[in-house]
RODO-2510 file (C-alpha; in nm, 4 decimals, decimal comma):
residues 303
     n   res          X          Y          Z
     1     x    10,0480     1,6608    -9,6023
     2     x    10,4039     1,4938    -9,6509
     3     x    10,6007     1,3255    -9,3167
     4     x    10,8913     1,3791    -9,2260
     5     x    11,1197     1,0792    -9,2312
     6     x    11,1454     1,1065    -8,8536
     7     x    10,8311     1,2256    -8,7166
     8     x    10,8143     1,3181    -8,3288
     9     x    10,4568     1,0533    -8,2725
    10     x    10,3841     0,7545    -8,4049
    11     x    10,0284     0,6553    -8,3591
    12     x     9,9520     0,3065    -8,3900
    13     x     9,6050     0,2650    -8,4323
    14     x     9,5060    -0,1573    -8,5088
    15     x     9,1524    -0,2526    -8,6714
    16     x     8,9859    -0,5325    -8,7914
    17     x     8,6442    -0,4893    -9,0141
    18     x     8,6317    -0,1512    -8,8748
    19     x     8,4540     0,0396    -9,1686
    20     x     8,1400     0,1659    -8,9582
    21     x     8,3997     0,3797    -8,7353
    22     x     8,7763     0,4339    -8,8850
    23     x     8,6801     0,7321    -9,1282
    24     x     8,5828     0,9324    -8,7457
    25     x     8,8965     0,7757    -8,5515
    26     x     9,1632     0,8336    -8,8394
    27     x     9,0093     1,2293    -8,8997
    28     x     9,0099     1,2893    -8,5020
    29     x     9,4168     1,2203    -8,5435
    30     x     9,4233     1,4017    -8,8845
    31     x     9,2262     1,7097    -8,6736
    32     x     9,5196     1,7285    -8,4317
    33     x     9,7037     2,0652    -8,3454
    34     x    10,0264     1,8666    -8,3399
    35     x    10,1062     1,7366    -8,6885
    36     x    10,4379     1,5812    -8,6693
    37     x    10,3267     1,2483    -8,6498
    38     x    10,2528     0,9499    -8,8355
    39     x     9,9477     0,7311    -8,8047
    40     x    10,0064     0,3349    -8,8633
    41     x     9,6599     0,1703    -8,9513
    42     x     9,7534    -0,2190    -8,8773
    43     x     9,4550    -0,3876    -9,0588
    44     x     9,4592    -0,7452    -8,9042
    45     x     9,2532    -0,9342    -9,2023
    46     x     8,8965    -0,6817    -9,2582
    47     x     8,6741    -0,8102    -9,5300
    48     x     8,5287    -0,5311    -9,5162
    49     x     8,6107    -0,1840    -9,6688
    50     x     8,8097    -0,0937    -9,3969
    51     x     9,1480    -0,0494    -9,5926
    52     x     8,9298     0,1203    -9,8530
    53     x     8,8395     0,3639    -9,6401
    54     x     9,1289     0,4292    -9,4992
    55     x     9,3466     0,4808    -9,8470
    56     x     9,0523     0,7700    -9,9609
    57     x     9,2547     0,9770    -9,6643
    58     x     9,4590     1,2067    -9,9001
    59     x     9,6900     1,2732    -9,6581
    60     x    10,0847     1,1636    -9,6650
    61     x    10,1202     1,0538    -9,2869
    62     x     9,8190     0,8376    -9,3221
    63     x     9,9939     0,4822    -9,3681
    64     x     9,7741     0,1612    -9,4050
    65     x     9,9956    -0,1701    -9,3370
    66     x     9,7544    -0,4392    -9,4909
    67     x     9,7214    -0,8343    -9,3788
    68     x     9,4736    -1,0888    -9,5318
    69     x     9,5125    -1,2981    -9,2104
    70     x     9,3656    -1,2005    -8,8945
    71     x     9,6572    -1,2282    -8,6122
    72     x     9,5478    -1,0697    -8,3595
    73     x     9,5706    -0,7201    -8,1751
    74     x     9,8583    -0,8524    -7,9768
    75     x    10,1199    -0,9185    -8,2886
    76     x     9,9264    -0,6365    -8,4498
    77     x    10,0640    -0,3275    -8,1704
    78     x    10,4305    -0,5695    -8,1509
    79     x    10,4164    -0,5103    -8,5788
    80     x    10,3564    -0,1194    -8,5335
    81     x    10,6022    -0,1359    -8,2848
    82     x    10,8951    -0,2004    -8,4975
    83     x    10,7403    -0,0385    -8,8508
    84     x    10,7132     0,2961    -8,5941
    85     x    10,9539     0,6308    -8,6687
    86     x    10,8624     0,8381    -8,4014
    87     x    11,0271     0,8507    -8,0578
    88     x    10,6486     0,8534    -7,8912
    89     x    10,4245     0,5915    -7,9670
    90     x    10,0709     0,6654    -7,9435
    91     x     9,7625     0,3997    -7,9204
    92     x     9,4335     0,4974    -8,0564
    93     x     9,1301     0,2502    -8,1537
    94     x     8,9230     0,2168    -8,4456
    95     x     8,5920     0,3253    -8,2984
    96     x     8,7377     0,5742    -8,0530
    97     x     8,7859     0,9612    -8,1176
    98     x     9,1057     1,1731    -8,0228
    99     x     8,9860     1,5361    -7,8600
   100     x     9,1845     1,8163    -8,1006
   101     x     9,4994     1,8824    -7,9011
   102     x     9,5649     1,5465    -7,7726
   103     x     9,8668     1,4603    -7,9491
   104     x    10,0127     1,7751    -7,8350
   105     x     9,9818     1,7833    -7,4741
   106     x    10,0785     1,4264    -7,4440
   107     x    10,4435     1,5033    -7,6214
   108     x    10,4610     1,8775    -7,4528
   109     x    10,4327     1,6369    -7,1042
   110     x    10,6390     1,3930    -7,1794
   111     x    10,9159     1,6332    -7,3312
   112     x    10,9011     1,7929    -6,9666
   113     x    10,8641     1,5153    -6,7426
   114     x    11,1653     1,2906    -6,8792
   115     x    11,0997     1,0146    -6,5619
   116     x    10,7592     0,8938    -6,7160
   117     x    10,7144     0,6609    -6,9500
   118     x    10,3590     0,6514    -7,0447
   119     x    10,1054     0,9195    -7,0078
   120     x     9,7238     0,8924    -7,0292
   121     x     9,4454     1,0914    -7,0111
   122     x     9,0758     1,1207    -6,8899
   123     x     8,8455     0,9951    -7,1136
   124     x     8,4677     1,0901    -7,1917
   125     x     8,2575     0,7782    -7,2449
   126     x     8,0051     0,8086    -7,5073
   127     x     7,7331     0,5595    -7,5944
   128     x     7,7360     0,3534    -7,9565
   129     x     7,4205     0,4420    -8,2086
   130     x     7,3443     0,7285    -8,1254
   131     x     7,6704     0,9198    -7,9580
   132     x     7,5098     1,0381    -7,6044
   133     x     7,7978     1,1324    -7,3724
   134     x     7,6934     0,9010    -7,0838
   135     x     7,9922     0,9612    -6,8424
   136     x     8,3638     0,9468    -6,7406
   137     x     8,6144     0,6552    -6,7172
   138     x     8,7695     0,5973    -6,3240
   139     x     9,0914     0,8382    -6,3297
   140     x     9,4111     0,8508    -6,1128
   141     x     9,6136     1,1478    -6,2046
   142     x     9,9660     1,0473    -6,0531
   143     x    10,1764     0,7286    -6,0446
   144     x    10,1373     0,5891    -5,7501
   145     x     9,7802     0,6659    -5,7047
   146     x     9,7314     0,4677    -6,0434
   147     x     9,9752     0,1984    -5,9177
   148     x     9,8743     0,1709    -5,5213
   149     x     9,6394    -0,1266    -5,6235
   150     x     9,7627    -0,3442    -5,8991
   151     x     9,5464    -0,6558    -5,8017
   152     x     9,2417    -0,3622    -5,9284
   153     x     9,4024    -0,2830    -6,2609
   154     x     9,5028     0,0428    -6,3859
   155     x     9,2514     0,3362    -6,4369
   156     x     9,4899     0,4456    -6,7835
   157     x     9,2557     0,3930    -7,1274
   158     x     9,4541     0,2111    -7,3162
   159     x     9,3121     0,4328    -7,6348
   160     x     9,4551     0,7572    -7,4738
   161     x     9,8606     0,6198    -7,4408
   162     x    10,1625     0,7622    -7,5257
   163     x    10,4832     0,6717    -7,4218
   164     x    10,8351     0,6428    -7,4925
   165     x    10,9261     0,4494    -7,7794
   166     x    11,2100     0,2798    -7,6352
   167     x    10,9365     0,1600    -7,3440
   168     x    10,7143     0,0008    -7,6119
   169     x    11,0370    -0,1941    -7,7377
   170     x    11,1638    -0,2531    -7,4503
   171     x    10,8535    -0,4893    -7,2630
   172     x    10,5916    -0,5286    -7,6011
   173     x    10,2730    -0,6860    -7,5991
   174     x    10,2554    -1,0495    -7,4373
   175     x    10,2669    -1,3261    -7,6885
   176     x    10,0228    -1,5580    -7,6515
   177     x     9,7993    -1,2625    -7,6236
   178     x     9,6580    -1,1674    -7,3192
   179     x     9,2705    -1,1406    -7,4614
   180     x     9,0932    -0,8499    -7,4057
   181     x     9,3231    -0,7275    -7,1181
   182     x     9,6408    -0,6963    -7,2716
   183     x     9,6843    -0,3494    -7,2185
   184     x     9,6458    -0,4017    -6,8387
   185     x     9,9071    -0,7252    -6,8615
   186     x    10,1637    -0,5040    -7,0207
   187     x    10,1447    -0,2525    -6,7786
   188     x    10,1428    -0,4297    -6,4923
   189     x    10,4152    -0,6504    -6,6182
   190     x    10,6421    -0,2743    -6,7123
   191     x    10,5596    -0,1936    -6,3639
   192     x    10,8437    -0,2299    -6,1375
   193     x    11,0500    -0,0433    -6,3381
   194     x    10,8508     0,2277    -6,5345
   195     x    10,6025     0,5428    -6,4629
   196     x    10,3067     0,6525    -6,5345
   197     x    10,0650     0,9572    -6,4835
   198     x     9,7396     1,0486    -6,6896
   199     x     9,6758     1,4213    -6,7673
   200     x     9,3575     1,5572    -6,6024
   201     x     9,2511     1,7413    -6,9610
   202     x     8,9837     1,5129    -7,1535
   203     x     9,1672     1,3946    -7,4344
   204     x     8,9881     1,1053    -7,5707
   205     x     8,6535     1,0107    -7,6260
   206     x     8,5575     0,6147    -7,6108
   207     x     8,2738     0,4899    -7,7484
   208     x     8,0957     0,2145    -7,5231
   209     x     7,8930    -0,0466    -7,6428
   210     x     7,6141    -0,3159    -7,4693
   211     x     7,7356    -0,4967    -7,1886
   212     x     7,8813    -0,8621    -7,3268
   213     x     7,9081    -1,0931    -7,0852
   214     x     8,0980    -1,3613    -7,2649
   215     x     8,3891    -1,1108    -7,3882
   216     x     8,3931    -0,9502    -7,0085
   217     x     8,4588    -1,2939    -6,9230
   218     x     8,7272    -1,3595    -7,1229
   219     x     8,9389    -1,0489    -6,9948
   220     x     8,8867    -1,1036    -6,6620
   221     x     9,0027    -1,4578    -6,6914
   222     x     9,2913    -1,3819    -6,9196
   223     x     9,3887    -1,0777    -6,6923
   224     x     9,3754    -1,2397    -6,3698
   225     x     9,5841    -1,5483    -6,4901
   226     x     9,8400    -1,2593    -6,5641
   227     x     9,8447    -1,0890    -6,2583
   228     x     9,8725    -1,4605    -6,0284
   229     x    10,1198    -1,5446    -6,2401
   230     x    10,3165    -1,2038    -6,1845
   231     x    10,2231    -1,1414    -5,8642
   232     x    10,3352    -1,5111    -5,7400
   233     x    10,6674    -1,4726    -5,9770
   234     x    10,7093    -1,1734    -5,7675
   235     x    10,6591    -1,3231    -5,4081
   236     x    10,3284    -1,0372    -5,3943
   237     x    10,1191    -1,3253    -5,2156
   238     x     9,8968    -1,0219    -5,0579
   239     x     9,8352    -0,8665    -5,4200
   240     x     9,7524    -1,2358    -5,5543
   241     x     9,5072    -1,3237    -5,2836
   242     x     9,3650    -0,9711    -5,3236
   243     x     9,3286    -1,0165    -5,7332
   244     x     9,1209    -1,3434    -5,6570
   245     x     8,9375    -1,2124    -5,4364
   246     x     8,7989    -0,9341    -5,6014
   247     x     8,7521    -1,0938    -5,9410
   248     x     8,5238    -1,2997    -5,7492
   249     x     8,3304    -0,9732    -5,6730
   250     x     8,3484    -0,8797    -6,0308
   251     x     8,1987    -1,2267    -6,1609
   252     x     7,9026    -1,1600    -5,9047
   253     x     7,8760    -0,8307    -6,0161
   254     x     7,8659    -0,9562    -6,3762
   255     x     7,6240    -1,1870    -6,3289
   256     x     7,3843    -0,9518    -6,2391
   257     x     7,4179    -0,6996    -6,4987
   258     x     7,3624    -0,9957    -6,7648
   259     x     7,0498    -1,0433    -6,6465
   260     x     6,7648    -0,8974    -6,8442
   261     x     6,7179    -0,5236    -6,7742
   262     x     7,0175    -0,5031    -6,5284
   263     x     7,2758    -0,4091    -6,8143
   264     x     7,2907    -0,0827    -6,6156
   265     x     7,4658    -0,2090    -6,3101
   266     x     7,8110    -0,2366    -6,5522
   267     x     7,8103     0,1222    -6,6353
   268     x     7,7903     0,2511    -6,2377
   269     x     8,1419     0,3251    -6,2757
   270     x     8,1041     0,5874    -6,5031
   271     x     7,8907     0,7575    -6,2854
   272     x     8,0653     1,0964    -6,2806
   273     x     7,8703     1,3468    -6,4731
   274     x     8,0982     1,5125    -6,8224
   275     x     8,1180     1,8620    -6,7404
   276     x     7,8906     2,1258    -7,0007
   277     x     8,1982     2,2892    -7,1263
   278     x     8,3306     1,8768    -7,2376
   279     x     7,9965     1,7793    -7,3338
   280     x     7,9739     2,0855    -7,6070
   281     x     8,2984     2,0188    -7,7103
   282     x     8,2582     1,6287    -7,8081
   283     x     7,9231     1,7260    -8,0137
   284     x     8,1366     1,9295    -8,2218
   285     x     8,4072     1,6589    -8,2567
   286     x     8,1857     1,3819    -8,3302
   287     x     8,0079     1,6257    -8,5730
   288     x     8,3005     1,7388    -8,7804
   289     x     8,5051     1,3625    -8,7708
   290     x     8,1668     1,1732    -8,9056
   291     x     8,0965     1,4363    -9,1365
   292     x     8,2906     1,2151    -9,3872
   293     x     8,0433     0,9757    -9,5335
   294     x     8,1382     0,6028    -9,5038
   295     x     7,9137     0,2519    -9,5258
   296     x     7,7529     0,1448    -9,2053
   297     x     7,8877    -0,1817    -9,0120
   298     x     7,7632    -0,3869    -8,6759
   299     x     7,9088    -0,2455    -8,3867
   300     x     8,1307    -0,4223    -8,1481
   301     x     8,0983    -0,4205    -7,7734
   302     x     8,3741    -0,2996    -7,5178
   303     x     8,4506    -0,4501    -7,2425
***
């Protein structure tokens, strides 16, 4: 299907030796009921037969922007930042799957809510191997219930954004790159002057790996160097104290689910059960985007 030369969405959606998972993300977007958009694959240096896979899509809004170099996901979003057409910018993930009519209730919201910036959605949590729904990510539905505790972080899946293009070009991704969290950095750092709200509709579907200490490590460091820095830039001493004090919690908390056979105790949060009606339709989702046979790769973990 040709693009216009000025689609409504553009849906930046970054990878790196992805080719166990991108032929299910890319059809989920493909699959949408809104199909004035474009979809930006950023490879960031695969080896693998990611861009392969992704050039079989016979589809004209399907555009793969190729590196040999890995640079990381930081520069990667920045890149599809400025290469992106569309007045919404939309973030999906490699491994991740879009529910049908995603793209469409994100713009039909935004369209009619012209004070928000960036709209989410709830998100279904399913587990890697063998695609068992296993629960729901922590949702706020309006802004300032998502904002009332910034030294917590933001319950928006960074998979599930859209927003304004002039939002994303206005703040971009940190450089250096906040690792692992810097979906959280950006937002907080937009915060004083943006809004947000997440749609209560299940729109995405995120596929959760084992629990990884060392690379939940690494984004709780990197994000709570952002948020002192911010907060103390800001004059937010309560917020600051508040962020150390509960990623001290979170460390303890890690520790424990590290330990052999407690790997459990990371998932509590997603303790809220996915409703029949959700469950039903992910199986046929998952069913009809891997349909579309592809070479199997290691998994990665989320965090």
């Amino acid at each position: 299907m040709p693009i216009s030369d000025k689609p409504s969405v553009s849906v930046l959606l970054p990878v790196r030796n992805g080719q166990a998972f991108i032929a299910g993300a890319v059809a989920s977007i493909l699959a949408q009921t809104y199909g004035d958009f474009e979809l930006l694959v950023l490879d960031d240096g695969s080896s693998d037969r990611t861009g392969e896979i992704v050039e079989g899509f016979r589809d004209g809004r399907v555009r793969l922007v190729p590196d040999r170099v890995g640079r990381g996901l930081a520069i990667r979003l920045n890149q599809g930042i400025d290469l992106a057409r569309g007045r919404f910018l939309a973030r999906m993930d490699a491994d991740d799957l879009s529910f049908p009519e995603r793209l469409e209730k994100q713009v039909r919201f935004l369209e009619s809510h012209p004070q928000v910036d960036v709209v989410s959605a709830r998100a279904l949590v399913f587990r890697d191997g063998d695609l068992k729904p296993i629960g729901m990510l922590p949702f706020r539905e309006e802004h300032n219930a998502i904002s009332a505790r910034p030294w917590r972080g933001f319950y928006m899946p960074h998979p599930a954004w859209m927003g304004r293009a002039q939002w994303f070009r206005r703040f971009r991704y940190r450089l250096p790159e906040v690792l692992r969290a810097e979906d959280q950095e950006l937002l907080l750092r937009a915060l004083p002057e943006s809004r947000y709200h997440s749609l209560p509709d299940v729109l995405l579907a995120y596929r959760q790996g084992p629990f990884n200490f060392r690379k939940t490590l690494i984004a709780r460091r990197h994000f709570l160097a952002s948020q002192l820095r911010l907060f103390l830039r800001r004059g937010e001493l309560g917020h600051a104290a508040k962020a150390l004090g509960l990623s001290g919690v979170k460390l303890m908390l890690d520790t424990v689910a590290a330990l052999p056979g407690c790997g459990r105790a990371f998932f509590a949060r997603m303790g809220t059960a996915v409703p029949k009606d959700v469950e039903e339709e992910f199986r046929v989702l998952a069913r009809d985007c891997f349909s579309r046979p592809t070479s199997a790769g290691p998994s990665r973990g989320r965090t």
